[in-house]
C-alpha positions in Angstrom: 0.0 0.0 0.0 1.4 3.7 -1.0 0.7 6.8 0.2 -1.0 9.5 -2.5 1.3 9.8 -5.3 1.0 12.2 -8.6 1.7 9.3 -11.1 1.2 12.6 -14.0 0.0 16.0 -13.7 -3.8 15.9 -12.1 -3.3 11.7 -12.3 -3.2 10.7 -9.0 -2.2 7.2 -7.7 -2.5 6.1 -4.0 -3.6 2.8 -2.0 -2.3 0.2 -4.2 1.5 0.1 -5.5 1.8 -3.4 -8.4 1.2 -2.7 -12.2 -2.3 -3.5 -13.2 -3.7 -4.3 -16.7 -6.6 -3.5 -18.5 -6.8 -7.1 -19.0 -6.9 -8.2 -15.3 -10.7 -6.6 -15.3 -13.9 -7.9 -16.4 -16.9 -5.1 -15.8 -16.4 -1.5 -15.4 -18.7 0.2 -13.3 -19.7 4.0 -14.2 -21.7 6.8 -12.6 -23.3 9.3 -14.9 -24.3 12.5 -13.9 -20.7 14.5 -13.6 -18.8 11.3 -14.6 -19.9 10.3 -17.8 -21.8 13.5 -18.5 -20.8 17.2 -17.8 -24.2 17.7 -15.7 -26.6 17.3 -13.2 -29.2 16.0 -14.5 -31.8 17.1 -11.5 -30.6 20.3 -11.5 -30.9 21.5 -15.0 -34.5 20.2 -15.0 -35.3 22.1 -12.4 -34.1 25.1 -14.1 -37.1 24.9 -16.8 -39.0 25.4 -13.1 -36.9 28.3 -12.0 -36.0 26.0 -8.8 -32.2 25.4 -9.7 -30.6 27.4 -7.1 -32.7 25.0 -4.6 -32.3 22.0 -6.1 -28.6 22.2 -7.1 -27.8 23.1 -3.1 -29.3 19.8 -2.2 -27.5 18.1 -4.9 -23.7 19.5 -4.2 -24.3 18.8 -0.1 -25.5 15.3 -1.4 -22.2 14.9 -3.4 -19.6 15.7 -0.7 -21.7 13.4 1.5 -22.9 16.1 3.8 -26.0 14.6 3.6 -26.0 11.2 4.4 -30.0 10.3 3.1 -29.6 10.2 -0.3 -33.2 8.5 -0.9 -34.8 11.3 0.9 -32.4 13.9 -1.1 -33.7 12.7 -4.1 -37.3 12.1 -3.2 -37.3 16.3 -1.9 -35.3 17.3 -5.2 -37.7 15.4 -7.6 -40.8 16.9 -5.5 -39.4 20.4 -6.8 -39.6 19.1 -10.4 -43.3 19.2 -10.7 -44.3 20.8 -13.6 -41.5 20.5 -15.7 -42.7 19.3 -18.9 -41.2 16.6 -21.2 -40.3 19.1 -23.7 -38.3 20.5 -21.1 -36.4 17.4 -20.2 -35.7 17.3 -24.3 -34.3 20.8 -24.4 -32.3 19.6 -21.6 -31.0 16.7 -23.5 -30.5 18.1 -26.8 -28.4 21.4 -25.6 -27.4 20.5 -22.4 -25.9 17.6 -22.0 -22.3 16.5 -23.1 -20.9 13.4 -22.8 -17.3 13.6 -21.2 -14.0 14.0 -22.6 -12.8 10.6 -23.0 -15.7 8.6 -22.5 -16.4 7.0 -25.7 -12.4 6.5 -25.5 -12.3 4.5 -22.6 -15.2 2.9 -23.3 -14.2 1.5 -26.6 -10.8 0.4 -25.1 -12.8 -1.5 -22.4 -14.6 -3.1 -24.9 -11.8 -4.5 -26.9 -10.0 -5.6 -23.9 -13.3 -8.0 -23.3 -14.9 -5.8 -20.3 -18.5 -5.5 -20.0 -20.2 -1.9 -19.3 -22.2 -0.6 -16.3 -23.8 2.5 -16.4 -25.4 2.7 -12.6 -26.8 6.3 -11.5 -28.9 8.5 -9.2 -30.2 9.9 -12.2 -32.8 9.5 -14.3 -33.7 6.8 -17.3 -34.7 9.2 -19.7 -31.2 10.5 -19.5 -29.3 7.3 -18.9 -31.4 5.2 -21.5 -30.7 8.1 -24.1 -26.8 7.6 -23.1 -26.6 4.0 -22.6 -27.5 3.8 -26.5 -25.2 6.8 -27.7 -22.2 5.1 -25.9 -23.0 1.3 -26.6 -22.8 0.2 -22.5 -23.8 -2.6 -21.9 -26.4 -2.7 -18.8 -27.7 0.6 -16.8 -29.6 1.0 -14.2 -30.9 4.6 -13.0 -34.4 6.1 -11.6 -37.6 6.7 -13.2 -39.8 9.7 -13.3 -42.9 9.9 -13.1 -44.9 10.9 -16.0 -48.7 12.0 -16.3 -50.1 14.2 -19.3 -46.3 14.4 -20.5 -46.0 16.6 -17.3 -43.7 15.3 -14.2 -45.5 14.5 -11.3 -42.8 15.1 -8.6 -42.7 11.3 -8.0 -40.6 8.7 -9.1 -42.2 4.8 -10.1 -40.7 2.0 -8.1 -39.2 -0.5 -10.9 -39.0 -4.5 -10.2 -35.5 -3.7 -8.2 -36.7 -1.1 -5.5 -37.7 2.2 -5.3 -34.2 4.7 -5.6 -31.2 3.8 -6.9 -29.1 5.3 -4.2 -25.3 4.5 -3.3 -26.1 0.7 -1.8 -28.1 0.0 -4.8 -25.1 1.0 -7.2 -23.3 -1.4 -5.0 -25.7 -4.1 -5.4 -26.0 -3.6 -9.2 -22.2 -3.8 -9.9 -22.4 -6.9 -7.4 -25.2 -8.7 -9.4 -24.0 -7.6 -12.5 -20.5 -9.6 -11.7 -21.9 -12.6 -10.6 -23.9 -12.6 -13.5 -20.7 -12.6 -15.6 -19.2 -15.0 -13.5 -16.4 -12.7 -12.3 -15.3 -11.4 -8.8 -15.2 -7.4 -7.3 -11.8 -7.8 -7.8 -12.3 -7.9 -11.5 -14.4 -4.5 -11.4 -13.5 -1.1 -12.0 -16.2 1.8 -10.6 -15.8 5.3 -11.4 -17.9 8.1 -9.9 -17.8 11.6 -8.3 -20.0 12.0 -5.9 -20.5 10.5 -2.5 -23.3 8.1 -3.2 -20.5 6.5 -5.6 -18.4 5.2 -2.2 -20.2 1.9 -1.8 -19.4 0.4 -5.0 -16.1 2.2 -5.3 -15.4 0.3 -2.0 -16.3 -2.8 -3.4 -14.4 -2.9 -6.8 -10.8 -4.4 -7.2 -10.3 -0.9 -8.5 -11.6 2.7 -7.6 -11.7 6.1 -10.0 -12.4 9.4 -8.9 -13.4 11.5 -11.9 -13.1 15.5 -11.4 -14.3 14.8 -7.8 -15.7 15.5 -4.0 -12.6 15.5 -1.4 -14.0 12.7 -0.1 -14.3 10.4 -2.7 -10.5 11.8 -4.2 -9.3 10.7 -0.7 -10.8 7.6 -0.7 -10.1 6.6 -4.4 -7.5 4.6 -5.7 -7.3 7.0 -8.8 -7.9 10.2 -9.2 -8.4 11.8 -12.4 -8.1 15.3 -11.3 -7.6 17.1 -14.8 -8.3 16.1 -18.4 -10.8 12.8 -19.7 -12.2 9.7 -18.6 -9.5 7.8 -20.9 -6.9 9.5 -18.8 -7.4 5.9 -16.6 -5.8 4.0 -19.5 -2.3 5.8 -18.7 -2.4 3.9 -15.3 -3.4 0.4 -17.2 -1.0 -1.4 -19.0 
């Protein structure tokens, strides 16, 4: 075990010291919102509402894990989306939302290294369907909103796995996910940003911090600290 080292500028290596391979993994595990995507998702809904500035408050203290409730976080932020129109939610989409330098990079060099692909997420499926398709991953799982009269209600709909997919359900999707594929946390990578990405981070043979909280940088066994996702592939050999 090492302490924090800058293995490049804003690449930082710390709690594991031998050479890993791209190879030695099987499934890697992302986050969307601010990981895989430049945005909030909740936030810039909320916008179309004129609610941001509340919403996004409860979304950032949720992130550095200064609220430890993320179900009810979520459940108070999507009760402030009433209203908001699906129109909206497109317009949010279409000139919004950017996929993340390096993304489709690190995704593709996954792929042809024989990993399967997880997108996992407090956010929403209209979002993560939408990227799941534009990024060929292989399996997501995220939150659903909803929808009555093409108008959100404020509610989300309980799907056949629970109700929220909050930071010990991103644990238990990675988890089922790999013994699905027959393979072992030890042959998962999870990269996320926020705190309600710790659990599976925790549980993953290897841990990414992407642009993220202190906490989850400290607790990481990469951080990505400047430049793209694919910046992970100068660490893997």
């Amino acid at each position: 075990m090492t302490t924090a080292t800058e293995f490049a500028p804003g690449l930082v290596i710390q709690h594991f010291s031998a050479p890993l391979k791209l190879s030695d993994f099987k499934l890697i595990a992302f986050d969307m919102d601010s990981t895989l995507i430049s945005i909030e998702c909740v936030d810039e809904i909320a916008d179309a509402v004129g609610r941001k500035a509340e919403v996004a408050a409860i979304t950032e203290a949720a992130m550095r894990g200064e609220i430890t409730d993320f179900k009810d976080s979520l459940r108070r932020r999507v009760a402030l989306l009433k209203g908001v129109t699906v129109a909206d939610m497109e317009r949010v989409h279409a000139e919004r939302l950017q996929i993340n330098p390096g993304a489709q990079e690190l995704i593709a060099a996954c792929q042809a290294a024989g990993l399967k692909v997880l997108l996992v997420s407090g956010g929403f499926t209209y979002f993560a369907d939408r990227v799941k398709a534009r990024l060929n991953i292989d399996f997501a799982r995220s939150n659903r909103l909803e929808i009555e009269h093409d108008v959100l209600t404020g509610r989300m709909i309980e799907q056949c796995w629970g109700d929220i997919c909050d930071g010990a359900e991103k644990r238990r999707t990675m988890l089922e996910v790999a013994s699905l594929l027959g393979i072992t946390p030890g042959q998962c990578i999870a990269m996320g940003d926020g705190a309600n990405d710790l659990p599976m981070m925790g549980a993953a043979g290897l841990s990414v911090a992407y642009h993220a909280k202190p906490k989850v940088r400290e607790q990481a066994m990469v951080a990505i600290n400047e430049g793209g996702l694919d910046r992970l592939l100068e660490v893997l050999a």
